[in-house]
C-alpha positions as CSV (number, residue, x, y, z in Angstrom):
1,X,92.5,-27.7,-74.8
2,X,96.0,-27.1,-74.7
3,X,98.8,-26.5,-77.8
4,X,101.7,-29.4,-78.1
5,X,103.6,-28.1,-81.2
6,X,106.1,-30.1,-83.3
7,X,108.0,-26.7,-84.0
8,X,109.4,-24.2,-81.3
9,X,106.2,-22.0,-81.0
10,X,108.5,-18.9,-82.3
11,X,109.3,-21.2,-85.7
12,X,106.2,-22.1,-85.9
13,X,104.8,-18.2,-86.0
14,X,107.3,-17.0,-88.2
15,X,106.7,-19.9,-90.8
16,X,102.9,-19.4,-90.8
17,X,103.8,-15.5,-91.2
18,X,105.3,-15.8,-94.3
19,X,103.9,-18.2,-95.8
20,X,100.5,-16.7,-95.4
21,X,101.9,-13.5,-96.4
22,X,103.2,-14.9,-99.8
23,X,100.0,-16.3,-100.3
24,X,97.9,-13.3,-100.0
25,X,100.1,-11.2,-102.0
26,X,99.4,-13.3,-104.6
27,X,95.5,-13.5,-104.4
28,X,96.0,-9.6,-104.6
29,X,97.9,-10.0,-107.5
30,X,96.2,-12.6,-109.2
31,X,94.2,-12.4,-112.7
32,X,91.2,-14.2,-112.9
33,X,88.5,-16.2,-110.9
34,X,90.2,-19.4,-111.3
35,X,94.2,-18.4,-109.9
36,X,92.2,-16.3,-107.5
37,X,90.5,-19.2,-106.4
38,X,93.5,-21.1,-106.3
39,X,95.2,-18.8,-103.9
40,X,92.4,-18.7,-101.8
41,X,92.7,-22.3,-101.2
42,X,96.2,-21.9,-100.6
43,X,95.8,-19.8,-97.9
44,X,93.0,-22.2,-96.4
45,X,95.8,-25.0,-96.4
46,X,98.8,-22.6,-94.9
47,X,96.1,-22.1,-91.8
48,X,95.0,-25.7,-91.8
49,X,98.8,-26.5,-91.2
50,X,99.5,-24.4,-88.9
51,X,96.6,-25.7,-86.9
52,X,97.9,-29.3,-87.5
53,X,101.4,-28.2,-86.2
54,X,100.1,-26.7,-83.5
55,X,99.2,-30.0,-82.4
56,X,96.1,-29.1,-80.2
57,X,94.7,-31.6,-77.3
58,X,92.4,-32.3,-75.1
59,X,94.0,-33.4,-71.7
60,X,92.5,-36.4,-70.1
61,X,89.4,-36.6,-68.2
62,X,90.1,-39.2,-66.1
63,X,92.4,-39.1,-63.2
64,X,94.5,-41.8,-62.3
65,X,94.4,-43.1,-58.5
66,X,95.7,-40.2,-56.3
67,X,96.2,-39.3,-52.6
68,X,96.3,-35.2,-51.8
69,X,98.0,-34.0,-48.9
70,X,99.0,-30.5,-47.7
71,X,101.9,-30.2,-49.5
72,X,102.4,-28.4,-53.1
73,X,105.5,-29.6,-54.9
74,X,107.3,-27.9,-58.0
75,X,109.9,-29.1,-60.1
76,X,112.0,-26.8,-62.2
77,X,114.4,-28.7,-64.7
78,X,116.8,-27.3,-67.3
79,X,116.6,-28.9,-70.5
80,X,118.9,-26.8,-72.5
81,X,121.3,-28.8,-74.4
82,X,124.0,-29.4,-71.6
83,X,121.6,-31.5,-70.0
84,X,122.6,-34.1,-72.7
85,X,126.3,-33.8,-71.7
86,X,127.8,-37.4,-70.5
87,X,129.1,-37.5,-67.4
88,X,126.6,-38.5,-65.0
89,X,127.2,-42.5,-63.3
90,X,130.1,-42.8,-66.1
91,X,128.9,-42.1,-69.4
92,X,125.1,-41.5,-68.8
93,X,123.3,-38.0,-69.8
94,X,122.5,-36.2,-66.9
95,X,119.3,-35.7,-67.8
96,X,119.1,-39.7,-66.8
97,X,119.5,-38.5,-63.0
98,X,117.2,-35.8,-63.0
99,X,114.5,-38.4,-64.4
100,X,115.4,-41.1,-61.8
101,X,115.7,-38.2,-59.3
102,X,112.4,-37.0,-60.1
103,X,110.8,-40.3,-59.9
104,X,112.6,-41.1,-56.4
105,X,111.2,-37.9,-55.1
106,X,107.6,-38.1,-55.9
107,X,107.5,-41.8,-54.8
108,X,109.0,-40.6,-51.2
109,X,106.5,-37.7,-51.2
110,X,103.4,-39.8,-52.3
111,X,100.5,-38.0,-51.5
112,X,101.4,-34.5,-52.3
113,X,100.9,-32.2,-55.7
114,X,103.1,-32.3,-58.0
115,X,103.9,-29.4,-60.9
116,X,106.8,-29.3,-63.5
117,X,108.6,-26.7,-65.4
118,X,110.7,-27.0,-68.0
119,X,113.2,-24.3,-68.9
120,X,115.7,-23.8,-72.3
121,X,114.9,-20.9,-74.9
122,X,111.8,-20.6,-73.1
123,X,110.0,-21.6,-69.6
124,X,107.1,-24.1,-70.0
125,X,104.4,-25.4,-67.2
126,X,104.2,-29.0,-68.5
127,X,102.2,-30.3,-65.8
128,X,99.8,-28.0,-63.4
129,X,99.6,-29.0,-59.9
130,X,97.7,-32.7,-60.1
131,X,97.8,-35.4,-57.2
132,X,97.8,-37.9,-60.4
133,X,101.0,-39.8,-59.4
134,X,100.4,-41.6,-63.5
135,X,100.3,-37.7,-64.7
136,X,103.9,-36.5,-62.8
137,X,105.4,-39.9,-63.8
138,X,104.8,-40.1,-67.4
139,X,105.5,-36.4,-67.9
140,X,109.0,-36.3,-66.4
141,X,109.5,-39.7,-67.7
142,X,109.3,-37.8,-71.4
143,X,111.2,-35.1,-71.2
144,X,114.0,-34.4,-74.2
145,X,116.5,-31.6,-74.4
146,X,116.0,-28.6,-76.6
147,X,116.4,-29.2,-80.1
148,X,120.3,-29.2,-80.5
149,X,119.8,-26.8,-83.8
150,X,117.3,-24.1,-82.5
151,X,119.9,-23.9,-79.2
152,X,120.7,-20.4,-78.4
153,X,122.8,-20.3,-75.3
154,X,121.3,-21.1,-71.8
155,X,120.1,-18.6,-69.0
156,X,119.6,-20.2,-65.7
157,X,117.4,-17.9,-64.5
158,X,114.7,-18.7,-67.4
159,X,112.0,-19.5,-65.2
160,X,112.1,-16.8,-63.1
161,X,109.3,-15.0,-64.2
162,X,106.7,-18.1,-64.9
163,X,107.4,-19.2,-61.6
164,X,106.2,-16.0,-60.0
165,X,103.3,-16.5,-61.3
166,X,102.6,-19.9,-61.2
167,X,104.1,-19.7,-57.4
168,X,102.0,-16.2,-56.6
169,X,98.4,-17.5,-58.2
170,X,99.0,-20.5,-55.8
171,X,99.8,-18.4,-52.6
172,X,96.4,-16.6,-53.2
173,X,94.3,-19.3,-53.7
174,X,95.5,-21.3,-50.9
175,X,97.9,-18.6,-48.8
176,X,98.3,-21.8,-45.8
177,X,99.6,-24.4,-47.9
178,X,103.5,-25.5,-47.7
179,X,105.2,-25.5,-50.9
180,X,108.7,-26.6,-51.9
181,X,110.9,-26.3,-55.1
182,X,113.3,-28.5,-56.4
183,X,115.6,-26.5,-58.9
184,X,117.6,-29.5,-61.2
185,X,120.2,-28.0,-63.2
186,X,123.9,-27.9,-63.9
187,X,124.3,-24.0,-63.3
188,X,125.5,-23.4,-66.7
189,X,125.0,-20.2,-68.4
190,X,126.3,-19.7,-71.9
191,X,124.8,-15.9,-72.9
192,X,126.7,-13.0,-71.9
193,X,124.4,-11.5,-69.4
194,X,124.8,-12.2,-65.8
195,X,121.7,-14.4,-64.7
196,X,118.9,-12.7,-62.5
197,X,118.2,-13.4,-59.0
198,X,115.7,-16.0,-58.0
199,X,114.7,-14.3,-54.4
200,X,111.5,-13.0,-55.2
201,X,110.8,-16.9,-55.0
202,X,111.9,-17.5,-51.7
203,X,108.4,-15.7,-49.7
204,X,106.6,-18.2,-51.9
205,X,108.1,-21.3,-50.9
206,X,109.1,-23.7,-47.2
207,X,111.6,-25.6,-48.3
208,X,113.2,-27.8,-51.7
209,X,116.5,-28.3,-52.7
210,X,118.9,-26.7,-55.8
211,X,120.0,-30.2,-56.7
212,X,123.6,-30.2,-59.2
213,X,124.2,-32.4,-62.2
214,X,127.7,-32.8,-63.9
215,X,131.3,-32.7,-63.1
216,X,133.8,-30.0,-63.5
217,X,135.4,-32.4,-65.7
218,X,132.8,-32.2,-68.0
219,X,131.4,-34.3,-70.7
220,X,130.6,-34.3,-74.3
221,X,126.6,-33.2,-75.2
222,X,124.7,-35.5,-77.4
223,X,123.0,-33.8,-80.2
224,X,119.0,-33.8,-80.0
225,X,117.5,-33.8,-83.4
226,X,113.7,-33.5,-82.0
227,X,112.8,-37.4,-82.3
228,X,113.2,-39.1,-79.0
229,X,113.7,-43.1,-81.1
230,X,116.2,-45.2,-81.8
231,X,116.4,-44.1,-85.6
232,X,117.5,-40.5,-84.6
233,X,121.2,-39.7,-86.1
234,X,123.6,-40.5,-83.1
235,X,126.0,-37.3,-82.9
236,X,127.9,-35.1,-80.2
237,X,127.3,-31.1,-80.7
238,X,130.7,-29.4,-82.0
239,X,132.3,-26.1,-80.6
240,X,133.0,-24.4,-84.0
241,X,135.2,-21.4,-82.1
242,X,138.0,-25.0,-82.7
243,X,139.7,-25.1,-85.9
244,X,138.9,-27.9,-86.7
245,X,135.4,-28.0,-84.8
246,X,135.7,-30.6,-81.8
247,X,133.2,-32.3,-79.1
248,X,132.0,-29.4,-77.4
249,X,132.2,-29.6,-73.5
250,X,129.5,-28.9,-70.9
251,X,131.1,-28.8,-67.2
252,X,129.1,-28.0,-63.9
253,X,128.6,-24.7,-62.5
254,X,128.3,-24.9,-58.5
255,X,129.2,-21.3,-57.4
256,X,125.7,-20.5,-59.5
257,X,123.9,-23.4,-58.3
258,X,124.9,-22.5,-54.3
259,X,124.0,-19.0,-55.3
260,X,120.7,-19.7,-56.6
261,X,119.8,-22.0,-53.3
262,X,121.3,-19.6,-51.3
263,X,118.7,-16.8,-52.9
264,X,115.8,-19.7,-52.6
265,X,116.7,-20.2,-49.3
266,X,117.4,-24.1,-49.7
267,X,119.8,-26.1,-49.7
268,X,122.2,-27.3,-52.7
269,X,122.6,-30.6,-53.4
270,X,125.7,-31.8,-55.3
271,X,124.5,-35.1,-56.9
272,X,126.0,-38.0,-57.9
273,X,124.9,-41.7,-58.4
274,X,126.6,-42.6,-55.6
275,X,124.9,-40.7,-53.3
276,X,121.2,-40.3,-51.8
277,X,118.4,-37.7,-53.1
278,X,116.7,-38.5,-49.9
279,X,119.4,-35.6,-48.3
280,X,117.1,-33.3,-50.3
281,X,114.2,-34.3,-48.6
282,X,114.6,-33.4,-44.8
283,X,112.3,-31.9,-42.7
284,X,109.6,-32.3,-46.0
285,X,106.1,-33.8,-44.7
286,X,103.3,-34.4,-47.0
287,X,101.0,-34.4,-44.3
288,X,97.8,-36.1,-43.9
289,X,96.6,-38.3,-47.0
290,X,93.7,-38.5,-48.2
291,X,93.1,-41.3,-50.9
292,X,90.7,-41.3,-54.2
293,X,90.7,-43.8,-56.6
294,X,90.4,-43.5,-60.3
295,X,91.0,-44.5,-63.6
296,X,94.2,-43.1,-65.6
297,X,92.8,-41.8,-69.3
298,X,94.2,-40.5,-72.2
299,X,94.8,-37.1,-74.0
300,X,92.5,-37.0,-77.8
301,X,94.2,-35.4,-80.5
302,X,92.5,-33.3,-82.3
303,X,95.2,-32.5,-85.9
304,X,93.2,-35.5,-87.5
305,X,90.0,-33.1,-87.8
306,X,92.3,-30.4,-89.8
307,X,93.6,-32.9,-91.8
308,X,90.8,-33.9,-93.5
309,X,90.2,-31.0,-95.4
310,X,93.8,-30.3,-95.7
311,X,93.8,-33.4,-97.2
312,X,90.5,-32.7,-100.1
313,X,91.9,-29.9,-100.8
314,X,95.4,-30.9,-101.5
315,X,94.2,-33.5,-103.4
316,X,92.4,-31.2,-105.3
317,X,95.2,-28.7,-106.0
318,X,97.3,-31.9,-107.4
319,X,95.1,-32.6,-109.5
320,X,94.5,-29.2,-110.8
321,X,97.9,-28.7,-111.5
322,X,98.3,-32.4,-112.8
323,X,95.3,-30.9,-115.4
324,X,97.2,-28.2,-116.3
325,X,100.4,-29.9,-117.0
326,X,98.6,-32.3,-119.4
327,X,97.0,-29.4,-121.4
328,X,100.3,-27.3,-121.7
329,X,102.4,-30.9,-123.2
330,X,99.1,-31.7,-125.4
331,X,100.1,-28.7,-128.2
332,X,103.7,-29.9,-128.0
333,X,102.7,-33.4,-129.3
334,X,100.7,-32.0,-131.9
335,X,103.7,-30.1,-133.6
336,X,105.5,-32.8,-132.8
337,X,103.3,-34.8,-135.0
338,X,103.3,-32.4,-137.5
């Protein structure tokens, strides 16, 4: 079972922290069997909501058709907010490439595992290593910037650390088999520190590419409200230092980008819709294939189960209180009658 929460997992705690804290300071402080019993409920829906935000899943059983080779393939993709910025192929985001780039790449490396990792306040393993090309597809086929309001400033060297250990449980498991990593980014880093060095990577890895999105020109960044539809409020994020605010502007960092290939050991790619992401893949072989067939399946939700009591319950609360409303206007008619 794994978590997919609607709220940034840090939110989300601090939320159920004080809302369950509330609650049980007033079941302490509660008179009577009744309010106690009342808080008690409440603190069975703050926990039944947090469960339900949480979002927990069961992956899918089935695996799509796949073919495995010898080759172990990572991608690492920055989805901080300047990922949104316009200025890839004209006025597209340039999160747009690294989706089409993505796709290009595990189609020419058919055959191999695939992994992704997704990097903004946090570093995320979205998909484990799987030879389900439906499962790579579909996942990088999703992906959405950070929530423009929760943005804190980027750090390119986020992933860092999961990748040490995603990269270093995978070396010891199966020390002989090639691995590459393709790092897509735009080299940006808004916090004041100095990013960290990505070297202690390089022993894990064969080969891969840094691969560059964004001009020095620059581009506007579209906001990201959390809701990937066509109803979501269509806005550019504002640099406030400006009096008055205007479009902020997200422009390409290659010095960072050639030093963090340079510390990999790859190469860096400057990319542009013009040009080939097949430059990236030199000298890569997948190996020999070996082909199983299957049938893709689907992740089950589990909020639904939670929701069914949270549901009683509320119900039960509303009309508890409804109860009580009724019996405090009842002596108010009376005198009124009087």
């Amino acid at each position: 079972m794994i978590l997919q929460p609607v709220l940034p997992a840090a939110l989300l705690v601090l939320l159920a922290v004080v809302l369950l804290a509330f609650a049980i300071w007033q079941l302490v402080v509660a008179r009577g069997r009744t309010a106690k019993l009342s808080w008690g409920l409440r603190i069975v829906l703050v926990l039944l909501l947090v469960v339900i935000a949480a979002r927990p899943v069961i992956p899918a059983t089935h695996s799509g058709p796949s073919a495995s080779g010898g080759l172990e393939v990572y991608f690492v993709v920055d989805t901080t907010s300047s990922v949104s910025a316009e200025d890839w192929n004209g006025d597209s985001t340039r999160l747009s490439g690294i989706k089409d780039d993505i796709a290009s790449i595990a189609d020419t490396l058919a055959g191999a595992q695939f992994s992704l990792v997704t990097f903004d306040a946090a570093a995320v393993q979205r998909v484990p290593l799987t030879t389900d090309a439906t499962a790579i597809a579909g996942a990088a086929s999703v992906i959405t910037p950070e929530v423009s309001y929760y943005s804190r400033g980027s750090t390119i060297d986020e992933p860092v650390q999961l990748l040490e250990r995603i990269l270093g449980e995978a070396s010891d498991e199966s020390p002989g088999q090639d691995r590459v990593l393709f790092y897509f980014g735009d080299g940006e880093q808004t916090t004041d520190a100095a990013p960290g060095s990505f070297e202690s990577l390089a022993p894990f890895i064969n080969g891969g590419a840094v691969l560059g999105y964004g001009t020095t020109q620059g581009g506007p960044m579209l906001e990201f409200d959390g809701y990937a539809d066509d109803d979501s409020e269509f806005a550019y994020i504002q640099d406030y230092s400006q009096s008055p605010p205007v479009e902020a502007i997200s422009r390409i960092d290659e010095a960072a980008l050639g030093t963090i290939a340079s510390q990999l050991g790859v190469e860096y790619l400057h990319r542009t819709a013009e040009t080939r992401v097949d430059d990236a893949l030199a000298g890569i072989d997948v190996g020999e294939l070996t082909v199983a067939d299957g049938e893709p399946g689907s992740p089950i939700e589990l909020y639904w189960i939670f929701a069914i009591p949270f549901g009683l319950i509320a119900l039960f609360e509303a009309a508890r209180i409804a109860a009580a409303v009724i019996e405090l206007r009842q002596p108010r008619r009376k005198r009124a009658s009087s």
